[in-house]
C-alpha positions in Angstrom: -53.6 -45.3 -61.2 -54.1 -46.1 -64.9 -54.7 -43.2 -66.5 -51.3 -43.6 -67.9 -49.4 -45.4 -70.7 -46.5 -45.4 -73.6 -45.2 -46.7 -76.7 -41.4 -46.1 -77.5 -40.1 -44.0 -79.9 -36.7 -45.2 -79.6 -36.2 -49.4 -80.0 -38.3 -52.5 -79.0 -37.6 -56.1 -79.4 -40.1 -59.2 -79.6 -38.7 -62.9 -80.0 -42.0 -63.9 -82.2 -44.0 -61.2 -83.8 -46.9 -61.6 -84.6 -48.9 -62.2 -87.8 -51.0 -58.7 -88.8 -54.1 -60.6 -89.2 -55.9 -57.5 -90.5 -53.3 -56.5 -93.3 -54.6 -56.2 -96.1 -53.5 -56.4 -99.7 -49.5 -55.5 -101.0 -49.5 -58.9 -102.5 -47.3 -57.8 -105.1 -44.9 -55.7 -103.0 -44.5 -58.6 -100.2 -43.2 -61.1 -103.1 -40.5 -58.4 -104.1 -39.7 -57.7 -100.8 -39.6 -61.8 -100.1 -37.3 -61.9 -103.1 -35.2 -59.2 -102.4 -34.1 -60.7 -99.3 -32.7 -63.7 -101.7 -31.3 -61.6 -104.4 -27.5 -62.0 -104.9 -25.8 -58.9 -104.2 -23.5 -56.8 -106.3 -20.2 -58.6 -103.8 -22.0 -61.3 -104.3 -22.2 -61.2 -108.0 -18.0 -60.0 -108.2 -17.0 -63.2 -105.8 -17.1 -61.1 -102.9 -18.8 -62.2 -99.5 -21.5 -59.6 -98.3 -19.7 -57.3 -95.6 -22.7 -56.2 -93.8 -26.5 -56.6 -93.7 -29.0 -56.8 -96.9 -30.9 -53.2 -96.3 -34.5 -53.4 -98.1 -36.4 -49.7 -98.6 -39.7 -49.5 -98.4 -40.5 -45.7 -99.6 -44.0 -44.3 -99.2 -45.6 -41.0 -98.2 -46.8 -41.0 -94.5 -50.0 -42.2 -94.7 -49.5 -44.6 -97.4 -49.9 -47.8 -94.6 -45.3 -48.3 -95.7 -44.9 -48.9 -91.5 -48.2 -51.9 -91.5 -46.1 -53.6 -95.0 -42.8 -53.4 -93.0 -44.3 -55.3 -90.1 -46.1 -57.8 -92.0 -42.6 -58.4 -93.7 -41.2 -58.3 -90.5 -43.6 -61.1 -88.9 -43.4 -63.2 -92.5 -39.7 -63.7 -92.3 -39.3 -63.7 -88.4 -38.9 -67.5 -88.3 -35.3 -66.7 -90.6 -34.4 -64.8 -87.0 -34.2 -66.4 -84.4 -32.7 -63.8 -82.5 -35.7 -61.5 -82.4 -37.3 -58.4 -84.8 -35.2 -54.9 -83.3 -37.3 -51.6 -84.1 -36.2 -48.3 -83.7 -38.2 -44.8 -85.1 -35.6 -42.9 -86.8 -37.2 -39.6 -86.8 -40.0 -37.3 -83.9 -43.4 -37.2 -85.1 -42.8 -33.3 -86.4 -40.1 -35.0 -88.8 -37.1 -33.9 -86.4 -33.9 -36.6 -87.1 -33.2 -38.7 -84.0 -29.7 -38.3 -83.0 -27.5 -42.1 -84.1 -26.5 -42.2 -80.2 -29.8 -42.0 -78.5 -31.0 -45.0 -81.2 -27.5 -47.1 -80.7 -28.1 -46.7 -76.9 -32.2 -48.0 -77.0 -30.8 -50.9 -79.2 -28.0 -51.8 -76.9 -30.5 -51.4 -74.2 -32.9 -54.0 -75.9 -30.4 -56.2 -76.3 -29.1 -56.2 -72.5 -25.8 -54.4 -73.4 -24.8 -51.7 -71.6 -22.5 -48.5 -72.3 -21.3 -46.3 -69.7 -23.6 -42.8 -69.9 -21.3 -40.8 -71.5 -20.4 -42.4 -74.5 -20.5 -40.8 -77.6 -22.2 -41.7 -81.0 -18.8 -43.9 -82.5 -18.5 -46.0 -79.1 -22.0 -46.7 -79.1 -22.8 -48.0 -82.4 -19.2 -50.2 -82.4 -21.0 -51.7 -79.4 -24.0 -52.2 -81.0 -21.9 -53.6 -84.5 -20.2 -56.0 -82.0 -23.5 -57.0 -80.0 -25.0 -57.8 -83.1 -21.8 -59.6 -85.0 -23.3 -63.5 -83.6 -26.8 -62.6 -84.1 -30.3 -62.8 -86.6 -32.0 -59.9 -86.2 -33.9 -58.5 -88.1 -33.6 -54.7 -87.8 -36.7 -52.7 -89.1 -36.1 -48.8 -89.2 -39.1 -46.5 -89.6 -39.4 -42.8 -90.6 -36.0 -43.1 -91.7 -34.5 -39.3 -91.8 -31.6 -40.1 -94.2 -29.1 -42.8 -95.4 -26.2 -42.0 -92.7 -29.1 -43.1 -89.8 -28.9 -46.3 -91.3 -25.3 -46.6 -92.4 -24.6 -45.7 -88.6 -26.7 -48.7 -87.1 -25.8 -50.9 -89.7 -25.0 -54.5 -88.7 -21.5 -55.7 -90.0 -23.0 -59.1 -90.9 -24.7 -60.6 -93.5 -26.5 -62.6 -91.1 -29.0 -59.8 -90.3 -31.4 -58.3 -92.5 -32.3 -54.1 -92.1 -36.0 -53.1 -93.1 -35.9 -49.4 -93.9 -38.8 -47.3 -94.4 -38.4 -44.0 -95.9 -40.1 -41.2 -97.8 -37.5 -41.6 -100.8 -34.8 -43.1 -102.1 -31.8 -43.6 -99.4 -28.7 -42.3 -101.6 -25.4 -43.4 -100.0 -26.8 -46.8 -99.2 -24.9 -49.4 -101.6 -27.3 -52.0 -103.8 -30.9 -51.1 -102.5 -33.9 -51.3 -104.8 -36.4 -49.3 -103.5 -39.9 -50.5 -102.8 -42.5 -47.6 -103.6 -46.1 -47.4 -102.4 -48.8 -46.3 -104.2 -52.0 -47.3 -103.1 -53.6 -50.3 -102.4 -55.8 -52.6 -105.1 -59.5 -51.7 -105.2 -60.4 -55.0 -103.7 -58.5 -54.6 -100.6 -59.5 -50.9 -100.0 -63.0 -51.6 -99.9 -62.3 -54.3 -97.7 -60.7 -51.7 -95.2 -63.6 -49.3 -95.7 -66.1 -51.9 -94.7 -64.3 -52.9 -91.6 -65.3 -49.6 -90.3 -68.2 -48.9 -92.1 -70.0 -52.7 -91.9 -70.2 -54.8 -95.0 -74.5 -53.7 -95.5 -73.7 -50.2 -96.4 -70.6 -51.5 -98.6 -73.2 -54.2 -100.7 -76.3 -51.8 -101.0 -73.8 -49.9 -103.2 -70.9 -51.3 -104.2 -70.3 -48.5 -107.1 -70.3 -45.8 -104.4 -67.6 -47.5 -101.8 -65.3 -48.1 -105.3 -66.0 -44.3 -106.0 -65.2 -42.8 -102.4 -61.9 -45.1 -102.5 -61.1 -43.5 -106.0 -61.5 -40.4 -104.6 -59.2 -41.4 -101.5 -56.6 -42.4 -104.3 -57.0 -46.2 -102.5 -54.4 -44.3 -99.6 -54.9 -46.6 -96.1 -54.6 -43.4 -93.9 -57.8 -41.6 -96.0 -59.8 -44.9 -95.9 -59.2 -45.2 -92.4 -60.5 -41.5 -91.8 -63.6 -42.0 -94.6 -64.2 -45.0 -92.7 -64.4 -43.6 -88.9 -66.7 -40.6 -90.5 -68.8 -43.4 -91.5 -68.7 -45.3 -88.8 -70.2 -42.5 -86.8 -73.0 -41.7 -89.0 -74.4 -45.0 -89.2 -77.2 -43.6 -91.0 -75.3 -41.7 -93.7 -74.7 -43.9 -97.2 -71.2 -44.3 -98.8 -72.7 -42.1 -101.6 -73.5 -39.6 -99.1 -69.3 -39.4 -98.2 -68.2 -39.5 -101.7 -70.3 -36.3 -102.6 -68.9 -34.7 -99.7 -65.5 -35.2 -100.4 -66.1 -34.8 -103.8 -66.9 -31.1 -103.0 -63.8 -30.8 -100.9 -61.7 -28.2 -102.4 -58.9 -30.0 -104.8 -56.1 -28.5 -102.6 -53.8 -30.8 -101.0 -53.6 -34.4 -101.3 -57.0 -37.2 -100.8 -55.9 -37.0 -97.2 -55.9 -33.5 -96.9 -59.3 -33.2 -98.4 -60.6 -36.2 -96.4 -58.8 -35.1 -92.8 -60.5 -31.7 -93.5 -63.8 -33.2 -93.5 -63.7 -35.1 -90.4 -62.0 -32.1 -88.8 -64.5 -30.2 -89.6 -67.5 -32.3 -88.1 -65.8 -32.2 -85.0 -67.1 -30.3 -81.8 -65.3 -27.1 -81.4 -63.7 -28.3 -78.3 -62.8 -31.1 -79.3 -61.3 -29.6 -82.4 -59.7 -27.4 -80.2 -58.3 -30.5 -78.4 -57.1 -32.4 -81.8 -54.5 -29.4 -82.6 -52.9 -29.2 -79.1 -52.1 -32.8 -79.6 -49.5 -31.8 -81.8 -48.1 -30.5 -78.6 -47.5 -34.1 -76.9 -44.0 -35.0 -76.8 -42.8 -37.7 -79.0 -46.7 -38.0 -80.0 -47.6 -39.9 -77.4 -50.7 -38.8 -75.6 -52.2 -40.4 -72.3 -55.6 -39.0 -70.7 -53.2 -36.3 -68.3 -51.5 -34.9 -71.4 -54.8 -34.4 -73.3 -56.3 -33.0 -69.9 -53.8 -30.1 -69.1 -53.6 -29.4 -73.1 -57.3 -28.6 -73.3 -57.9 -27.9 -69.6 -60.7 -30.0 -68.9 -60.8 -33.5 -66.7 -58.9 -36.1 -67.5 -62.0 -38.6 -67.5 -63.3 -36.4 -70.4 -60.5 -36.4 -72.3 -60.1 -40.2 -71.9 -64.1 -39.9 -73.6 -62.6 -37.6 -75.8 -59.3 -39.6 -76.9 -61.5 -42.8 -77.3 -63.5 -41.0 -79.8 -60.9 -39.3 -81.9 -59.5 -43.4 -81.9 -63.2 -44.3 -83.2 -63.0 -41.9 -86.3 -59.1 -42.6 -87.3 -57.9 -39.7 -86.1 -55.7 -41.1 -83.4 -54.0 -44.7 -82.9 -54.0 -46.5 -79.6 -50.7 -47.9 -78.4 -49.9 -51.5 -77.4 -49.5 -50.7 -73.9 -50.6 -51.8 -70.1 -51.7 -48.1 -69.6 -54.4 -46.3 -71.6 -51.7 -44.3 -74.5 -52.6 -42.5 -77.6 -50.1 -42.3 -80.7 -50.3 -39.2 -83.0 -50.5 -40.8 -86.5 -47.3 -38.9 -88.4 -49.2 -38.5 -91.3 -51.4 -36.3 -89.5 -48.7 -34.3 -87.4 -47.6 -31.5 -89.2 -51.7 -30.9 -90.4 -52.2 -30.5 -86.8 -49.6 -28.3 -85.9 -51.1 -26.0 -88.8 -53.8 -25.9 -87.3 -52.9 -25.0 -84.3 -51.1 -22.3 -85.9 -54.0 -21.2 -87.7 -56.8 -21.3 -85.1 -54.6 -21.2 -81.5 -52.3 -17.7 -80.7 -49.2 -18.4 -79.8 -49.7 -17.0 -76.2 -52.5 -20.1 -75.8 -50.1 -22.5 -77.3 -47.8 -21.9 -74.7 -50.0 -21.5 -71.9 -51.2 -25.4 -73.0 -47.6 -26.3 -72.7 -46.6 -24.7 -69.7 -50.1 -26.7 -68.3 -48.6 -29.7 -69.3 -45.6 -29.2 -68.0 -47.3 -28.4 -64.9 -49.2 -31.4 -65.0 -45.7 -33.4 -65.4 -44.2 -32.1 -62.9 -46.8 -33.0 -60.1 -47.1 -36.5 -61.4 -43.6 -37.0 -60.9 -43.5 -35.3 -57.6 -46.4 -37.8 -56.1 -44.5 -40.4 -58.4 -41.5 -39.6 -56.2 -43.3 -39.1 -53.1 -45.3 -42.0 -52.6 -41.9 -44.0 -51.7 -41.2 -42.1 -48.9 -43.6 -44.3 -46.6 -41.7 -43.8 -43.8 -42.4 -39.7 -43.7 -45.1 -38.4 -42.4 -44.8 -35.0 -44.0 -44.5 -36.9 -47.6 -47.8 -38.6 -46.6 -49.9 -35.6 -45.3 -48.5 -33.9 -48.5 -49.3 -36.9 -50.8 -53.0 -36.9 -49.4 -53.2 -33.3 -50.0 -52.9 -34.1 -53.8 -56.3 -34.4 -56.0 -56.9 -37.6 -56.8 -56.4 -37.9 -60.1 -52.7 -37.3 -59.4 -52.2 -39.8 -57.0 -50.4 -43.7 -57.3 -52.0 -46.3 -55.1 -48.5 -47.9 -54.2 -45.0 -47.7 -55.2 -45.3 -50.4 -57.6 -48.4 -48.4 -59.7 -45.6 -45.7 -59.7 -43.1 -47.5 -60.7 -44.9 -48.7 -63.4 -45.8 -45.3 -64.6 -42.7 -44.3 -64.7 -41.3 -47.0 -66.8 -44.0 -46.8 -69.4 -44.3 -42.9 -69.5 -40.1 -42.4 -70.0 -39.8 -42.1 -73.4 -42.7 -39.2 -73.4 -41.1 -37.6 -70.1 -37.7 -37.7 -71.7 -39.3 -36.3 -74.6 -41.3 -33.8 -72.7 -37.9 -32.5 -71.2 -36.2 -31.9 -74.7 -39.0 -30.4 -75.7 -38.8 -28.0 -72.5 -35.5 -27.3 -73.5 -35.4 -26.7 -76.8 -38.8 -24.6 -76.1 -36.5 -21.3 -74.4 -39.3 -19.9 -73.0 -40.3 -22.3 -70.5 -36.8 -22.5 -68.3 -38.1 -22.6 -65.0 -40.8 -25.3 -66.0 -38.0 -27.2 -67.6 -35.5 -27.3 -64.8 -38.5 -28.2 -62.5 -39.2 -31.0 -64.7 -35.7 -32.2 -64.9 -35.3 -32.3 -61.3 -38.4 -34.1 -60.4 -37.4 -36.7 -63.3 -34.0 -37.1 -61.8 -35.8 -37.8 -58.6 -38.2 -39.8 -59.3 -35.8 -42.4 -61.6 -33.4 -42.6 -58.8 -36.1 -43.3 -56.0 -37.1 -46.2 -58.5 -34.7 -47.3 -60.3 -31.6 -46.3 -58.3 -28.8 -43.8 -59.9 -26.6 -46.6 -61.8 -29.9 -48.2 -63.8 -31.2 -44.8 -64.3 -27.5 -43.2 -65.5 -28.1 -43.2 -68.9 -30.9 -41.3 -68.8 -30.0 -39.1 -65.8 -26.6 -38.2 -68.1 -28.9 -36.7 -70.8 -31.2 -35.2 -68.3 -27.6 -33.5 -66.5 -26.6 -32.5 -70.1 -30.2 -30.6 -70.6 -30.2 -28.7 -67.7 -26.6 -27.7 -68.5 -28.0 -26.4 -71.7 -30.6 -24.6 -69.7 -27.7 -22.8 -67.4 -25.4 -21.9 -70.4 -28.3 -19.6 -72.4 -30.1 -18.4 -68.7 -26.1 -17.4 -67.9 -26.9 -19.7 -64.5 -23.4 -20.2 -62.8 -25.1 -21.9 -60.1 -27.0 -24.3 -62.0 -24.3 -24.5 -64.3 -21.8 -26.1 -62.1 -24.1 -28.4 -60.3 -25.0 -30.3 -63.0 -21.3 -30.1 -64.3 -20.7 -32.3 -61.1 -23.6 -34.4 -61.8 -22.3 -35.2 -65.4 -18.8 -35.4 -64.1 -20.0 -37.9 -61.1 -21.8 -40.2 -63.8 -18.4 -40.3 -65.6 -16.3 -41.5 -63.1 -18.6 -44.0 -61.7 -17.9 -45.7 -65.2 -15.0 -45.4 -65.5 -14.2 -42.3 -67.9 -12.0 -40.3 -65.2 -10.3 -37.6 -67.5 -13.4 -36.8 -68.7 -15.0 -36.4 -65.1 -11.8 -34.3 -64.5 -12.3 -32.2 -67.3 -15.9 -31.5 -65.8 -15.1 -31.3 -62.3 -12.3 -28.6 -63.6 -15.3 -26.4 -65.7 -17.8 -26.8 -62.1 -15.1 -25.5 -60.0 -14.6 -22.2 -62.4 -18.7 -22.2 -62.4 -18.9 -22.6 -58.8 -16.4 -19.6 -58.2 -18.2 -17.6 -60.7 -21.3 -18.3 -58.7 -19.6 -17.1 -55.3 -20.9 -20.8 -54.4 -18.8 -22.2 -51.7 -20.8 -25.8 -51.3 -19.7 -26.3 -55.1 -15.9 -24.8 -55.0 -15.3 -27.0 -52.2 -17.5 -30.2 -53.7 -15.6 -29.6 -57.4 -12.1 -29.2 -55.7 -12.2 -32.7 -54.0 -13.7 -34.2 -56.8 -10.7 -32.4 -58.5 -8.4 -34.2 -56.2 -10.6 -37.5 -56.3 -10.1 -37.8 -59.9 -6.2 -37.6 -59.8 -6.0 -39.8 -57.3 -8.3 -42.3 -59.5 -5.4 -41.7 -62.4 -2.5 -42.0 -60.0 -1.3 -38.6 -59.5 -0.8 -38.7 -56.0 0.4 -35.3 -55.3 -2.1 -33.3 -57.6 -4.6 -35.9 -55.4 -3.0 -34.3 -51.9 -2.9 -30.8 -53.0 -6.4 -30.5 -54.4 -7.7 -32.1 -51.4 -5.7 -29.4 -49.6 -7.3 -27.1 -51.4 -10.8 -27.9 -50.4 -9.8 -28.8 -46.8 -8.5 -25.1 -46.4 -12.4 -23.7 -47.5 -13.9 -25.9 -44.9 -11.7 -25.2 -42.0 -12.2 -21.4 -43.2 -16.3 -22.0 -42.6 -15.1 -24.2 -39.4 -17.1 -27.1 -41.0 -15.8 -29.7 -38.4 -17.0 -32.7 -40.2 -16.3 -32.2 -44.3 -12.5 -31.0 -42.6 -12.6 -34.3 -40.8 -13.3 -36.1 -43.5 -11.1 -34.4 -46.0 -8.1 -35.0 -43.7 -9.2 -38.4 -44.7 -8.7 -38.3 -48.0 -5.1 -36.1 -48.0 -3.9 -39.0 -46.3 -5.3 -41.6 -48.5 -3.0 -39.6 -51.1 0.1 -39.8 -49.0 -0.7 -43.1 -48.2 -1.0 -44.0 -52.2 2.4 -42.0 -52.6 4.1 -44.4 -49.9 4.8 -41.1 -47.4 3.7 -42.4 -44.5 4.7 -40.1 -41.9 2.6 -37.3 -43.8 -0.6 -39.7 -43.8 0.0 -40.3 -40.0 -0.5 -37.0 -39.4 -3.7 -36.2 -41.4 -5.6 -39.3 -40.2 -4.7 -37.9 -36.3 -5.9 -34.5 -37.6 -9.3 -36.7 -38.7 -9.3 -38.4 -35.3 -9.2 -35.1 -33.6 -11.6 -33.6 -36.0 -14.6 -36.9 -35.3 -13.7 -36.7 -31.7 -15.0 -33.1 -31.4 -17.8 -33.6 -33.5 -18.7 -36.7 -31.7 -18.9 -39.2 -34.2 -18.1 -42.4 -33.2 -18.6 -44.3 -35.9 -16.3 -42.6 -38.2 -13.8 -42.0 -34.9 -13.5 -45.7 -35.4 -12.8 -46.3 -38.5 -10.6 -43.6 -38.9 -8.5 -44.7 -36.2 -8.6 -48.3 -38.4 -6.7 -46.6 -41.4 -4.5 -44.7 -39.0 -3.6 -48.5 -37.8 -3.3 -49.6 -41.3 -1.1 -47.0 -41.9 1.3 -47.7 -39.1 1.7 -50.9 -40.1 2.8 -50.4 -43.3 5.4 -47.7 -42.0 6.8 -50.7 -40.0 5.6 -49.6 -36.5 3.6 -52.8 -35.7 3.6 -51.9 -32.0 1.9 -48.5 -32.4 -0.7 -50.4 -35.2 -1.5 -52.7 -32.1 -2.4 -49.9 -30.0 -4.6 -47.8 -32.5 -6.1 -51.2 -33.5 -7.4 -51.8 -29.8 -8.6 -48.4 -29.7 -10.7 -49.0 -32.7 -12.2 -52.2 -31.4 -13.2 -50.2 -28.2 -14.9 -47.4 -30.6 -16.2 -49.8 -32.8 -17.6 -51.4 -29.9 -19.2 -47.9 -28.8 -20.2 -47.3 -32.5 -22.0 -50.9 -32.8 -20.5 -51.7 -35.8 -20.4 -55.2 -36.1 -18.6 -55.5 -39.3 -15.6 -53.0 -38.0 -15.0 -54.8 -35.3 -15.2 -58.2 -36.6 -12.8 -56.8 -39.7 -10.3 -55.5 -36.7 -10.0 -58.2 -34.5 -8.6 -59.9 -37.6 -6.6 -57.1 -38.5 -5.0 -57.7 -35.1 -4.7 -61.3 -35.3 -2.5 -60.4 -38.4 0.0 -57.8 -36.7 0.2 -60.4 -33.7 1.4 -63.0 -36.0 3.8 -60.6 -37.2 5.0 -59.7 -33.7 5.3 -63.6 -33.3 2.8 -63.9 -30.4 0.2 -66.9 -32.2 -2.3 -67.8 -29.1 -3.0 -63.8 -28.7 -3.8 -64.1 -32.4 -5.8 -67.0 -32.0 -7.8 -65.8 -29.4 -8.5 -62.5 -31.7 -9.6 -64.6 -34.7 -12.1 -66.8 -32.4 -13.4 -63.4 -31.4 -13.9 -62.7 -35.3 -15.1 -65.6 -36.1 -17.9 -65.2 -33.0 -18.9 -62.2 -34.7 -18.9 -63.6 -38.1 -21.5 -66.1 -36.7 -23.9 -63.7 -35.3 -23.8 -61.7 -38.6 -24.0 -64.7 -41.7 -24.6 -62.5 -43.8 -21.7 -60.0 -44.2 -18.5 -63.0 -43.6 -17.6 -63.3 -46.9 -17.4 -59.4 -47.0 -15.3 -59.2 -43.7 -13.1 -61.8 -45.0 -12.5 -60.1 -48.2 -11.7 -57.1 -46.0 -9.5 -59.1 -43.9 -7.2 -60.5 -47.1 -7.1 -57.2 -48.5 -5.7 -55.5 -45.4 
């Protein structure tokens, strides 16, 4: 499937940029900027080395082609670092500020660094400081909200150089000397015009072209519009243009008068279309966006999106997968559009389509991994076509390119309030889907601010339910990395959630989470009594195998606390509680801890005994490892009761079965030494 594709909004680095061959003018502007870089510094100039990186500003209205200068400085100067061009879009398309810790974590993420999900804005950018301390990068922000963005994601090296583009001045940024756009030299606007228009229309009439790029105030963004009208009346003469802007109303700016013009040649419904693209998360459009915005096919919109590309009024991305960017100078004129021409009860029916939409690609996204199903398959067939992957892979793919605009697409949901149950089926499809592809620990990050929206969601709908299950998703996230208290903090606020909820699968899951935590931070006996706790609530709903297991884990904690008589007991009550339930497997290895345990009470002659029991259900269980990892266990304790050629004979045994499996040895040994 390729009706898909995407662009970041967050960060993206390149090694070698390369040159915009189809810049045009800024002659002037590129030699300051060029200088800049060289300019000695006020610490410079009072004998003091530079503390952190140069910043240049380039400041320009949307519109006024400030991003295409940046990149041309970007690919001019690359060669000075080596270590690759970093970008990063400081603000949404509607002008919203992106929060410092979702940029720090795309630039860490560029750069191969990784921070655990839950860290906050000040651990994150220190990383990204300290990441950055040996490098040459060149770091070019654009749409640059305000000054503390940039202060935030500063490098502390003078090694790097920061490219800022702004609409103003950046005041709390030390020594910067802004470089303002106006617009480009007369030469090199007509240059752009005819790149659109053809140079014959350009020559029959070089007074008119000068004219319509007078009255276009020589702004890139209008050209580029003036031009696409053109180029799609190849009959019409520049002169022809000119008078027709001339007799736009003087409101607004050239590119209001010019945008109004080519918005009003447009098709109603594709008019209609334009202004619900101001709907797309992050701006990014692909052919299934535009489709459930305007509810037509998505081949037509494709037609459609190619067109509004052909007349300026829409960018395609650099991407694998057919993507459309919503130029940000033309953003907020569509959303007042759409205000203007759409009711508000058919703006949210288009977003509730394309959240629809979204939520059945990533449900095919999801499914068509689950090869081995037959349901999943006779459900995937089911699906229109246009909504189906070919393979995993095609999937996979999808996924990867389209996150930023799904990510994007579930804030949006979010922050929406009137879309809740859309939202939360989104979120849970996205979670889904990542983890079928990417697995839960590469997907954290992004699963953590998933968690965090749909805890949003459940704290305004009053969801207690909801409310503590993603609690323990957030709390599970933090203790796989390592950030315990704060996991116990959460699992604390998902029990209280779950008992407001009268929800006994998430009391009893956020009570030995509870106790799993403490045991993480050493407290044995908070460990023991919270997994009490939740041993209590499953013996009360005689769930055979949770009490099995959390017999388990009380003696783990006694075990831990050194009181091995207590731990003795609670792994028998385990081996009672697998023998009725009639699973071997876990029989056998619980009856391998209940061994250990022995042993390190001092009763070698009882660990014997349980040990050969656990060979013999091991055996029963076919576990290879297990009883590969016992028969050394034993060879150990016989040493210790001082009988070597019984031991011997159980090693040979292990190494037999080491033999047969190659592949797990150096696990089983590493078992073996620990034991």
């Amino acid at each position: 499937m390729t009706d898909q594709a995407v662009d970041t909004d967050g960060a993206s680095l390149s090694q070698d940029p390369a040159a915009q061959s189809t810049f045009l003018g800024r002659t002037r502007e590129l030699k300051e900027l060029r200088a800049d870089i060289e300019r000695a510094g006020l610490d410079t100039l009072s004998g003091r080395k530079a503390p952190r990186a140069r910043v240049l500003l380039i400041a320009g209205r949307p519109g006024s082609g400030r991003t295409a200068l940046a990149e041309e400085l970007a690919a001019q100067v690359a060669h000075d670092y080596p270590d690759g061009v970093l970008r990063a879009r400081l603000s949404e398309p509607d002008g919203t500020r992106v929060p410092v810790e979702r940029l720090a974590r795309e630039l860490l993420t560029e750069l191969d660094r990784t921070e655990p999900p839950g860290a906050d804005e000040d651990d994150l950018t220190e990383a990204l400081r300290a990441a950055l301390a040996d490098r040459r990068v060149l770091l070019l922000l654009d749409a640059v909200a305000d000054a503390e963005q940039v202060d935030a994601l500063l490098p502390d090296t003078p090694d790097c150089l920061a490219v800022a583009v702004a609409e103003g001045p950046l005041t709390g940024i030390a020594d910067v000397r802004p470089c303002t756009l106006g617009g480009l030299d007369t030469k090199s606007a007509v240059e752009l015009l005819s790149r659109h228009t053809g140079s014959v229309r350009i020559t029959v009439d070089p007074r008119a072209a000068e004219q319509l790029v007078e009255l276009c105030q020589a702004q890139p963004a209008a050209l580029t519009l003036a031009g696409g009208w053109l180029a799609a009346r190849p009959q019409a003469a520049v002169a022809d243009l000119a008078k027709h802007v001339r007799a736009e109303s003087d409101e607004g700016s050239a590119l209001d008068r010019v945008f109004r013009l080519v918005y009003a040649s447009l098709p109603g419904a594709a008019a209609r279309m334009l202004r619900l693209l101001s709907l797309a998360p992050a701006g990014l459009v692909d052919p299934h966006t535009a489709s459930a915005l305007a509810g037509c096919s998505v081949s037509g919109a494709r037609t459609t999106l190619d067109d509004f590309v052909a007349l300026g009024l829409l960018r395609a991305a650099d991407s694998p997968l057919p993507e459309y960017e919503v130029p940000g100078c033309l953003h907020g004129r569509l959303s007042a559009l759409a205000r203007k021409h759409d009711r508000p009860a058919e703006l949210q029916l288009a977003r509730a389509r394309m959240l629809e939409r979204t939520v059945r690609l990533l449900q095919t996204c999801r499914a068509v991994t689950e090869t081995d199903s037959p349901q999943a398959r006779e459900k995937l067939l089911a699906t229109p076509r246009d909504l189906r992957f070919p393979h995993p892979r095609a999937a996979a793919d999808w996924l990867r390119a389209r996150r930023p605009a799904l990510l994007a697409a579930a804030r949006l949901a979010v922050a929406d309030g009137e879309l809740d149950t859309l939202a939360r089926r989104l979120m849970s499809q996205l979670v889904r889907a990542m983890v079928a592809h990417f697995g839960t620990r590469a997907a954290a990050p992004d699963l953590y601010g998933i968690h965090r929206l749909v805890l949003d969601v459940a704290e305004r709908r009053a969801l207690p339910r909801e409310k503590a299950a993603a609690l323990l998703n957030l709390a599970d996230l933090d203790a796989r990395t390592g950030r315990t208290p704060e996991a116990l903090v959460r699992y604390r606020a998902a029990l209280d959630a779950g008992r407001e909820a009268n929800d006994p699968y998430a009391t009893g899951r956020a009570m030995e989470s509870v106790g799993g935590a403490h045991l993480e931070l050493g407290d044995y006996d908070r460990a023991a009594d919270w997994f009490g706790r939740a041993l209590a609530q499953h013996l009360g709903r005689d769930e055979r195998a949770d009490a099995a297991r959390l017999y388990g884990r009380v003696a783990t904690a006694h075990t831990y606390a050194g009181r091995y008589g207590e731990a003795v007991r609670s792994w028998r009550a385990a081996i009672a509680g697998y023998r009725k339930s009639g699973d071997v497997g876990a029989h056998a290895r619980a009856l391998s801890e209940l061994a250990r345990v022995q042993e390190y009470a001092g009763r070698p002659e009882e660990s014997l005994r349980t040990c050969q029991e656990a060979v013999d259900r091991a055996r029963r269980a076919e576990d290879v490892r297990l009883q590969a990892a016992l028969h050394l266990r034993l060879a150990d304790t016989l040493d210790r009761l001082g009988d070597p050629t019984a031991a011997g004979l159980e090693r040979s045994a292990a190494e037999r079965m080491l033999r047969e499996e190659p592949a797990d040895a150096c696990e089983i040994r590493s078992t073996s030494s620990e034991d």
